[in-house]
C-alpha positions in Angstrom: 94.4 146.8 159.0 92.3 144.3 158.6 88.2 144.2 159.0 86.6 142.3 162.0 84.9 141.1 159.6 87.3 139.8 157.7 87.1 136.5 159.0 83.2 136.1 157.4 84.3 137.2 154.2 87.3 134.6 154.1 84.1 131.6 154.5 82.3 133.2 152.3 85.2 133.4 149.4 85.2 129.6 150.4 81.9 129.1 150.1 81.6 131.0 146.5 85.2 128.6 145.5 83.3 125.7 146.9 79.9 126.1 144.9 81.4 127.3 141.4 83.5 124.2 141.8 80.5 121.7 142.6 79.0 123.3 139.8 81.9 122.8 137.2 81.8 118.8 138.5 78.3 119.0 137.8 78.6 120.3 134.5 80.8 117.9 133.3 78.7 114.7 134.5 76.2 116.0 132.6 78.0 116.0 129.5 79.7 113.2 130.0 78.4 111.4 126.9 79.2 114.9 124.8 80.8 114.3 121.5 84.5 116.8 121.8 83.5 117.6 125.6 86.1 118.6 127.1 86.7 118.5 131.1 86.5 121.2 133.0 88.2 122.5 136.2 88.1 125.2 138.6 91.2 127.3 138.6 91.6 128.3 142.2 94.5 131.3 143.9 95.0 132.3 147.2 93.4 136.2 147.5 95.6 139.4 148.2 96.4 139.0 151.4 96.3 142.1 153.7 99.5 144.3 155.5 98.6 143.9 159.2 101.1 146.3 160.8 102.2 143.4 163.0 104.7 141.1 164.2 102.9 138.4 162.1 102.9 141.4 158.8 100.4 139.5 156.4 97.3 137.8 156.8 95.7 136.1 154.1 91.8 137.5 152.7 90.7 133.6 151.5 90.4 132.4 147.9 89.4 133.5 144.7 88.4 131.2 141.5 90.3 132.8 138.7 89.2 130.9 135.9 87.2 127.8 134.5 89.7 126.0 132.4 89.8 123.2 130.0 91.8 120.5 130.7 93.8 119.5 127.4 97.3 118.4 125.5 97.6 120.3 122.9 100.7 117.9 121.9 98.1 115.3 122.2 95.7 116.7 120.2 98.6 117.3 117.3 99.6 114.0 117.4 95.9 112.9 117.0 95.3 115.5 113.9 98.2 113.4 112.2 97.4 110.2 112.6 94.4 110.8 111.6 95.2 112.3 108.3 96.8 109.3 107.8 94.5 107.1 108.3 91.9 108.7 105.9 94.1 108.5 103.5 94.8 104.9 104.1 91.4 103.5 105.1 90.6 105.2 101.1 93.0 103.1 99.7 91.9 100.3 101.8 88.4 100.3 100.0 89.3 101.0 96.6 92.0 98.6 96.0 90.2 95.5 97.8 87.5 97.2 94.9 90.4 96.6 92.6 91.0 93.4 93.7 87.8 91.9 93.1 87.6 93.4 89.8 90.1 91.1 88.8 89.3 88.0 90.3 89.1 84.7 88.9 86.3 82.1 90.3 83.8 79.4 89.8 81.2 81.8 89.5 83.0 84.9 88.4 85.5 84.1 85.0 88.2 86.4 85.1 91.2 86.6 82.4 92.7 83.0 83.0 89.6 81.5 82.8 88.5 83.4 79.7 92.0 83.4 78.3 94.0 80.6 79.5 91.7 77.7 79.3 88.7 79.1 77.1 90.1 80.8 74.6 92.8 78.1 73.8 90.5 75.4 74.8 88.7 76.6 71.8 91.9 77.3 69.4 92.5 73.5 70.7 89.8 72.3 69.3 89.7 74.4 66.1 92.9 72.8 65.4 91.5 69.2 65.3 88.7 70.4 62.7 89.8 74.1 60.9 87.1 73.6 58.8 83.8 73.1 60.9 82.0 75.5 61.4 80.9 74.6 64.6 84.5 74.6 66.0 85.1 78.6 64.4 81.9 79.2 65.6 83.4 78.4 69.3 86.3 79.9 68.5 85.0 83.0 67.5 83.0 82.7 70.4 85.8 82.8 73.1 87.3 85.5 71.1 84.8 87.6 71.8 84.4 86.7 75.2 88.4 87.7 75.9 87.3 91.2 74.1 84.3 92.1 76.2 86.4 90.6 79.2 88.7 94.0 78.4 85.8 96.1 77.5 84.3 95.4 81.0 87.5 95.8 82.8 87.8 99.4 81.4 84.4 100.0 82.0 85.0 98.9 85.4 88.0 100.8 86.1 86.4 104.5 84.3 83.6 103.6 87.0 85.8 103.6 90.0 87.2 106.7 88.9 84.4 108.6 88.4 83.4 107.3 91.9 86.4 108.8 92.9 86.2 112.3 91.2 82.9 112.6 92.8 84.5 111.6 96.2 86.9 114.3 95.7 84.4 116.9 95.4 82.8 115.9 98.1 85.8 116.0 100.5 85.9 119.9 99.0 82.1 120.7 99.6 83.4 119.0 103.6 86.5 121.2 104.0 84.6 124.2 103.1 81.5 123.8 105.3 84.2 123.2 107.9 85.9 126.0 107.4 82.8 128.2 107.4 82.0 126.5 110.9 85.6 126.9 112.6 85.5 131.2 111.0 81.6 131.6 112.6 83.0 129.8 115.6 86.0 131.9 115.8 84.0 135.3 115.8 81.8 134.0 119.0 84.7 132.9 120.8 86.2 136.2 120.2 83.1 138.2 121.6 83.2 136.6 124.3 86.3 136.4 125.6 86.7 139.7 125.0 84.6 140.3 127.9 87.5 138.8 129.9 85.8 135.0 130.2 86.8 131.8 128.0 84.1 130.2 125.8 85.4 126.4 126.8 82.1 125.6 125.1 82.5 126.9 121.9 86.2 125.8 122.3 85.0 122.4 122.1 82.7 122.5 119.3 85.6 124.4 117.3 88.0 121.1 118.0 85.4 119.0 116.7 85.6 120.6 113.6 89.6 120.5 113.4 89.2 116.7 114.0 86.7 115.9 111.4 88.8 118.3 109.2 91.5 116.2 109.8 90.5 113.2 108.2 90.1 115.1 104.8 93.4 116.3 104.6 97.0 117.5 107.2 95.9 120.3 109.7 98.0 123.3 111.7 96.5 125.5 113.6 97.7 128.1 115.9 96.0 130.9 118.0 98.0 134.2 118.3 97.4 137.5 120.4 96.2 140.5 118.2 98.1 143.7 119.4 96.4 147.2 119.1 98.1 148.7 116.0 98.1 152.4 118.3 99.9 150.4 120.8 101.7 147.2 119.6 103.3 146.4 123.1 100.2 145.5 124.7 97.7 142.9 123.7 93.9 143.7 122.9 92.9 140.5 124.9 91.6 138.7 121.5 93.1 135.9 119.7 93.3 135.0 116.1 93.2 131.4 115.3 94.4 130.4 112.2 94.3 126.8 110.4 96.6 125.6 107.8 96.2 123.2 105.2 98.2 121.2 102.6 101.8 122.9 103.6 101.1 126.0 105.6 98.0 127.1 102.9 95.6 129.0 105.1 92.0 127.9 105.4 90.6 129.6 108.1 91.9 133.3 109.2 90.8 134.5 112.3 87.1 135.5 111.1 87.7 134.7 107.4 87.8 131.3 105.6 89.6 130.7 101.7 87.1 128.2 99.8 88.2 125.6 97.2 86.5 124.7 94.2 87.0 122.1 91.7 86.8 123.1 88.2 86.7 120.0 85.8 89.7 119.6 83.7 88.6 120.7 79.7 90.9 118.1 78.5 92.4 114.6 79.5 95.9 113.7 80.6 96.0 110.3 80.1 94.2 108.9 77.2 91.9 106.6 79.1 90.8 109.0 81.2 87.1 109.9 81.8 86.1 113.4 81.2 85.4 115.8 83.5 88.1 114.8 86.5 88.1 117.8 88.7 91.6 120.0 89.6 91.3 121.9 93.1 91.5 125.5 92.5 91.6 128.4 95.4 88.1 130.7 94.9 90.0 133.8 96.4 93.3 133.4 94.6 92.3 131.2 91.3 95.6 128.9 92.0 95.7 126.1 92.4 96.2 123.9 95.4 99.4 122.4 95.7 98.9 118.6 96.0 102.3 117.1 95.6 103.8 118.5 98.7 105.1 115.4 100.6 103.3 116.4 103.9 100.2 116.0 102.3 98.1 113.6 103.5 94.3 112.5 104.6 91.2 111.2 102.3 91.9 114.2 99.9 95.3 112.7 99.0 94.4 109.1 99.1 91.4 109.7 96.5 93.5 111.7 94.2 96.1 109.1 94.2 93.8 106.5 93.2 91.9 108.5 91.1 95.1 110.1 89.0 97.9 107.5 89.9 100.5 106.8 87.3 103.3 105.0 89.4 105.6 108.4 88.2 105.3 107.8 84.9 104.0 111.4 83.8 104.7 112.4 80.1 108.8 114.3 80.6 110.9 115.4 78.0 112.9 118.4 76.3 112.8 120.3 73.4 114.8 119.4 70.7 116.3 122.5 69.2 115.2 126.3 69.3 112.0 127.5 68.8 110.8 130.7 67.9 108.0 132.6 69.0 104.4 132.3 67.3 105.8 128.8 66.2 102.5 127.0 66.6 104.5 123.4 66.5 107.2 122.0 69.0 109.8 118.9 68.9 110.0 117.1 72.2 113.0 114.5 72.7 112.0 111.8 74.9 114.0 108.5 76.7 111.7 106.8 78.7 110.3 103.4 78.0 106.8 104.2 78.6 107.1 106.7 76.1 108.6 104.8 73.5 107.2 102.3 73.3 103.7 102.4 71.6 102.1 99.4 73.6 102.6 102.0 76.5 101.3 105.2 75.3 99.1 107.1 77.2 99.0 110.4 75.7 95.8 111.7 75.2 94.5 112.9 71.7 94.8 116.9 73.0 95.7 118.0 76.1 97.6 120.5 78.4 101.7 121.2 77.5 103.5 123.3 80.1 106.8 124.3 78.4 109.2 125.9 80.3 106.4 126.7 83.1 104.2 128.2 80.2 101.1 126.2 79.3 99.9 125.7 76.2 97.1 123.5 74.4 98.4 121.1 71.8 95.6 119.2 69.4 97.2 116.4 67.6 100.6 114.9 68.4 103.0 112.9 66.1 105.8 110.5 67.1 109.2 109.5 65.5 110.3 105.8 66.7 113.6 105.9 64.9 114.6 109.8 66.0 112.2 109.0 69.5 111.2 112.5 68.9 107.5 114.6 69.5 105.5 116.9 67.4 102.7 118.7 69.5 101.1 120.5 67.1 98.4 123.8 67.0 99.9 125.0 70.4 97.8 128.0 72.2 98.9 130.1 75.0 96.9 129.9 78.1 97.3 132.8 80.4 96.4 132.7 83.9 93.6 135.1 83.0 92.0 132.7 80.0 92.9 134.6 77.5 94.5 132.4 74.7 96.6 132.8 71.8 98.3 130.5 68.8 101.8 129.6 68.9 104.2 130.2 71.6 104.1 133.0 73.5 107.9 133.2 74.0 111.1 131.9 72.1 111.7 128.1 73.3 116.0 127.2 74.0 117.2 124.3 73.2 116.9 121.9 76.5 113.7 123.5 78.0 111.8 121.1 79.7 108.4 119.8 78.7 105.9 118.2 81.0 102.0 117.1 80.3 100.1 115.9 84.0 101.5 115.4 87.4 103.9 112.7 88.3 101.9 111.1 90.6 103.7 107.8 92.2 101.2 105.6 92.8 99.1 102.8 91.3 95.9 103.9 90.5 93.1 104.2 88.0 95.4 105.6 84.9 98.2 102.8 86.0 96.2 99.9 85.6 94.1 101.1 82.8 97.7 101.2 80.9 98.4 98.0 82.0 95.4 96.9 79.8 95.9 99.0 76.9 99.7 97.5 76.8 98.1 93.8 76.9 95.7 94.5 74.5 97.8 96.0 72.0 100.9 93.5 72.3 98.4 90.1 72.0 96.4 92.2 69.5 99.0 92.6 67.3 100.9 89.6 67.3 97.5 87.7 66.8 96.7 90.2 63.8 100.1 89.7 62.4 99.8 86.4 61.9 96.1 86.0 60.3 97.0 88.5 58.2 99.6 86.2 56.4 96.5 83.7 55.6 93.2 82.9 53.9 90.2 81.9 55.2 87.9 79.2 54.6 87.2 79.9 51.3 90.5 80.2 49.5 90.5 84.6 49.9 93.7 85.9 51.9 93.0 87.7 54.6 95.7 91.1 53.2 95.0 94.3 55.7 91.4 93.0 57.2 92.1 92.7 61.0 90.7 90.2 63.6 91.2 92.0 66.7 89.8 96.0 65.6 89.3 99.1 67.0 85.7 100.5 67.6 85.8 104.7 66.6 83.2 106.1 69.0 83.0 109.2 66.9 82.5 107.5 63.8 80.7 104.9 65.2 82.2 102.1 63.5 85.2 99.7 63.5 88.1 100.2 62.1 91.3 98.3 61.0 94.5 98.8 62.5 97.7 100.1 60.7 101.0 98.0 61.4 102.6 100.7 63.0 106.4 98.8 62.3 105.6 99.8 58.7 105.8 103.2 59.2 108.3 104.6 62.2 105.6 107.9 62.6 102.6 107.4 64.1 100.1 109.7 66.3 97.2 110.4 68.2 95.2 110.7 64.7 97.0 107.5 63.4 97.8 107.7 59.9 95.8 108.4 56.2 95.6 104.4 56.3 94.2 104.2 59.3 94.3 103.9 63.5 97.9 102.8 64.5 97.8 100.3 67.7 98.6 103.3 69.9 95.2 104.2 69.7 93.9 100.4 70.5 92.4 100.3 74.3 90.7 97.9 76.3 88.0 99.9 76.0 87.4 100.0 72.5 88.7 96.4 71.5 86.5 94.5 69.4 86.6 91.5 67.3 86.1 92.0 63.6 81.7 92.1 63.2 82.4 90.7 59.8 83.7 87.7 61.4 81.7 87.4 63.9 78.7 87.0 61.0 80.6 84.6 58.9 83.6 82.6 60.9 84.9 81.1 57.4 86.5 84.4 57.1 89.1 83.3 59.7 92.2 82.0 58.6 93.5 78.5 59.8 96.3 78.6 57.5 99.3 80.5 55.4 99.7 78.7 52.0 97.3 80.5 49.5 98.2 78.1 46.4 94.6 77.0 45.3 96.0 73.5 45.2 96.3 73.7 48.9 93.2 72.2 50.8 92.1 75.4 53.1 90.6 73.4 55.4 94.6 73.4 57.2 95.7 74.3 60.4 99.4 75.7 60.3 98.9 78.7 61.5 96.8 78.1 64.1 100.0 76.2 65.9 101.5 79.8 65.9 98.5 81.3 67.2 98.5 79.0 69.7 102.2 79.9 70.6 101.2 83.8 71.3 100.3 81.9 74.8 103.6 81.2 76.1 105.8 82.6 73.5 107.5 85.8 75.0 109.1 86.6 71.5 105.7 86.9 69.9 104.0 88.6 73.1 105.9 90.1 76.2 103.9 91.6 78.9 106.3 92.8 81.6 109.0 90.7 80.7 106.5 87.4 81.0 104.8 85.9 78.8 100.6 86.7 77.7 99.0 84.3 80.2 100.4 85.9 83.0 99.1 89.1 82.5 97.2 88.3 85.0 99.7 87.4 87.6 101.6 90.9 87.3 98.5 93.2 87.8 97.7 91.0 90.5 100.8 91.3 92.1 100.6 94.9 92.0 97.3 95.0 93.2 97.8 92.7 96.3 101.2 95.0 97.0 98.9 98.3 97.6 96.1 96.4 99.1 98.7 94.4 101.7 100.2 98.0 102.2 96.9 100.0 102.4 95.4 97.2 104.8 99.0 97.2 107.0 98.7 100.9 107.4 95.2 101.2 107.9 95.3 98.5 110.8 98.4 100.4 112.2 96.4 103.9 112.5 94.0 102.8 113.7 95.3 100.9 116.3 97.3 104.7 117.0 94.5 106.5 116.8 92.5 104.2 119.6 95.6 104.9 121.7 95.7 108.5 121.2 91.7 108.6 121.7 92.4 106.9 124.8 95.2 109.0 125.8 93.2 112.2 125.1 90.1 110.9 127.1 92.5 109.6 130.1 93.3 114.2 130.0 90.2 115.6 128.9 87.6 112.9 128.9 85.0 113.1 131.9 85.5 109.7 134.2 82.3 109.5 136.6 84.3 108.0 139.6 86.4 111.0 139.6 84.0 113.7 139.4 82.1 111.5 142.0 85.0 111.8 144.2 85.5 115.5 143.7 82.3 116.2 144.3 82.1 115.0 147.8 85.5 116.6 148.3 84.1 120.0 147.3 80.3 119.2 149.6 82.9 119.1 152.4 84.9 121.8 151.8 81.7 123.7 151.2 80.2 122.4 154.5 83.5 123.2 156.2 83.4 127.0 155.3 79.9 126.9 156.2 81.1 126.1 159.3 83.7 128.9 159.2 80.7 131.0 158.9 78.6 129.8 161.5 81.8 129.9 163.9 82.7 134.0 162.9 78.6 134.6 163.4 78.3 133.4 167.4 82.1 134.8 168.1 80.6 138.1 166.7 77.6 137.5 168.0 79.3 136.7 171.6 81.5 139.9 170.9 78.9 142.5 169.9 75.9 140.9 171.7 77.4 140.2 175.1 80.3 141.6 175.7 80.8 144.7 178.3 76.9 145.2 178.9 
């Protein structure tokens, strides 16, 4: 049966609903302006009502405010996590390829290659041809010359900058995803002490989504938040949750209380030979693998500044073995078929690297190559366990067929891509040019034999050298050969016009015929030097001819910035939506709370009322009534 009083306590459960609800309204128009501030609401049940033992049976005992809850989408916030991997990734690209882009521009006020090439260089051959022997024309010449060379020098330099800028990036966005993860496992442990108490820490909730969407941006985020079950009793729940987040395909970050770190260990050798040293690999700390970058639901800044940074538009170093080998064999053969790795204007095979032979890795130091048989010799191959212990030759017997692999296939055009597309130029117009003066004599009768124009500076000798007609000779490698560097080893980096040269310009030749009766002051050959310009039989770059280099790297530049700049503007202009969409749910909007807070001043004034009526009835009842 119910109290007489019962009617008082159903105002004052009112009341109480009333004032936690004013002061959940209140609470979220002061925060307002909070960063990840999630709205709030009063989560409001009828009471246990009360078996009256009358006709009428029940009769209700007020309300009770169950809970304070957020008010979110988690489908929403999902969606949000997504696009904004996505548009980390892209707004990376965006920066670094309009960085690539200018790089390569061609102005007034900044000469790029058709200015220096084009019109300069051949300008200057022009002339030359009208007087071979003044010195003031070679002078010119030689001039331009070396203007095309430090033109390449600058590129490279140019392009080993941007990826260094990257590699430091991509430690950075490591040092980030760490911190973060430190943050969302401290977070998790205070949500979890407090809600064990049978409360929810929206709060805390909200900073922890913070850190999820700034994660976000670095690379693709799960999360999930599971019961924990008492092992004694695993039918019933212990009231705590474990939240978990997930990175690069389902790897866990974040567990519960406990957080896996990554680490970047810098690479001991390069995989493409234009490289710069010290590019970092991800490794997990707690594990010592390492992280698995080319799953195709990777994405955020992480993926867009290792794409950039290792990008070789697929063209990764594949082969097999070519016949049996046996174990402790410290040399392996490796058939190959792809362009890019047979053709020696192409090459980008480091000097000593990494080899992973049937899964097994194994340093190489020195390589030789076989043009006729298109054939590989790695040679001084050493183990490498997964504990760093090392030893010579192959660890296991090799079968005929076993696949060979050196770097990741990474399909994108990035820093190793268009540094290749330089080396290739460079080679082909090097070669052709060097081919042809080396059928001459200069100025002053001597023919020109071996000497080179176009040479190649040795950093660790510290000197230039000339440069072996590879055609000569079907093997070549990463040391050259005994009579010297083959063009394989030629870069845009180390280019350089012949010093000798440079301090005499006699010593160029203008013309073929070395009969002493033959005035030197001629200028055949400088018809066919000319010709290297347009000539695709003397110089092909891409299928075009040498002046427009220029035109295919630009075209493949454009095609990534167009696409980095389409995709960029497209999540962003998704992401405002989904902001929008996720403020319209859980943003605070003053109007509203204005509105619900006069609705809950009169519901709080109406069970005051309730009140006030139940004390004079009671009053009338107790007070007044039978004396």
């Amino acid at each position: 049966m119910p109290s007489q009083f019962s009617g008082l306590m159903i105002g004052y459960s009112g009341l109480t609903a009333a004032q936690v609800s004013q002061n959940t309204v209140a609470n979220n128009i002061a925060n307002v302006n909070t960063k990840g501030y999630s709205r709030q609401e009063v989560n409001t049940r009828a009471s246990d009502a009360l078996q009256t033992f009358t006709t009428y049976g029940m009769i209700g005992t007020g309300v009770t405010a169950k809970s304070i809850d957020q008010v979110r989408d988690m489908y929403v916030d999902l969606k949000y996590h997504q696009n904004a991997s996505l548009l980390g990734e892209y707004s990376k690209k965006q920066t670094y390829t309009l960085e690539i882009e200018n790089y390569f521009t061609d102005t007034e006020t900044v000469p790029g290659f058709n200015t220096i090439y084009t019109e300069n260089f051949y300008r200057a051959l022009s002339a030359l041809k009208e007087e071979p022997g003044s010195t003031t024309a070679r002078t010119s010449f030689v001039g331009a010359a070396q203007s095309l060379t430090e033109y390449f020098n600058v590129m490279s330099a140019n392009m080993e900058k941007t990826q260094s800028n990257l590699n430091e990036e991509v430690k950075d966005a490591v040092d980030q995803i760490n911190s973060i993860a430190s943050q969302i496992a401290t977070l998790n442990k205070q949500i979890t002490v407090i809600e064990l108490k049978g409360v929810v820490a929206n709060e805390l909730r909200d900073q922890r989504e913070v850190l999820v969407d700034e994660l976000s941006q670095y690379v693709d985020v799960e999360t999930k938040e599971v019961e924990i079950y008492n092992y004694a009793d695993p039918d019933h729940p212990t009231g705590a949750k474990r939240y978990v987040v997930s990175i690069a395909n389902n790897a866990q970050l974040v567990y519960g209380y406990e957080y896996n770190e990554l680490e970047c260990r810098p690479r001991g050798e390069k995989v493409n030979q234009s490289d710069i040293d010290g590019l970092y690999d991800i490794y997990w700390t707690h594990t010592g693998m390492e992280l698995n970058l080319n799953t195709p639901n990777l994405t955020g800044e992480l993926k867009g500044l290792l794409e950039l940074r290792d990008g070789n538009n697929n063209e990764a170093f594949r082969g097999g073995v070519a016949g049996n080998a046996a174990a402790g064999q410290e040399e392996i053969e490796v058939k190959v078929d792809k362009d890019y790795l047979t053709d020696p204007n192409k090459l980008t095979l480091a000097e000593k690297g990494i080899i992973t032979i049937s899964g097994a890795q194994y340093q190489y130091d020195g390589w030789e190559y076989d043009q006729d048989e298109q054939k590989y010799t790695f040679k001084n191959l050493t183990y490498l366990d997964s504990n760093g212990v090392s030893q010579k030759g192959l660890r296991d017997q090799v079968d005929d067929e076993a696949t060979v692999r050196i770097g990741k296939a990474v399909d994108y055009q990035g820093i190793p891509y268009y540094q290749a597309q330089l080396n290739e130029w460079v080679r082909s117009f090097s070669y052709a040019f060097n081919l042809i003066q080396q059928r001459g004599q200069d100025l002053n009768g001597n023919p020109i034999g071996e000497s080179c124009f176009f040479r190649m500076y040795d950093e660790v000798e510290g000197k230039q050298q000339d440069l072996k007609d590879q055609a000569e000779d079907s093997v070549f490698g990463s040391a050259g050969n005994a009579d010297g560097p083959t063009y394989n080893l030629l870069t845009a980096k180390n280019i350089r016009l012949n010093e000798g040269i440079l301090k005499d310009c006699s010593l160029f030749a203008t013309t073929y015929n070395a009969e002493s009766s033959v005035n030197v002051d001629a200028n055949d050959m400088l018809f066919d030097l000319e010709s290297i310009k347009t000539d695709k039989n003397k110089v092909s770059f891409r299928g075009c001819s040498s002046a427009e280099f220029l035109q295919c790297v630009l075209s493949d530049v454009a095609l990534n910035a167009q696409s980095a700049n389409i995709f960029t503007a497209n999540y962003t202009n998704i992401g405002n939506a989904l902001t929008n969409q996720r403020l319209s749910v859980s943003g605070v909007d003053s109007d509203e709370e204005a509105l619900d807070l006069v609705k809950f001043q009169h519901a709080y004034d109406l069970n005051a009322k309730i009140i006030q009526t139940m004390t004079e009835m009671y009053d009338k009842l107790i007070n007044q009534t039978g004396v």
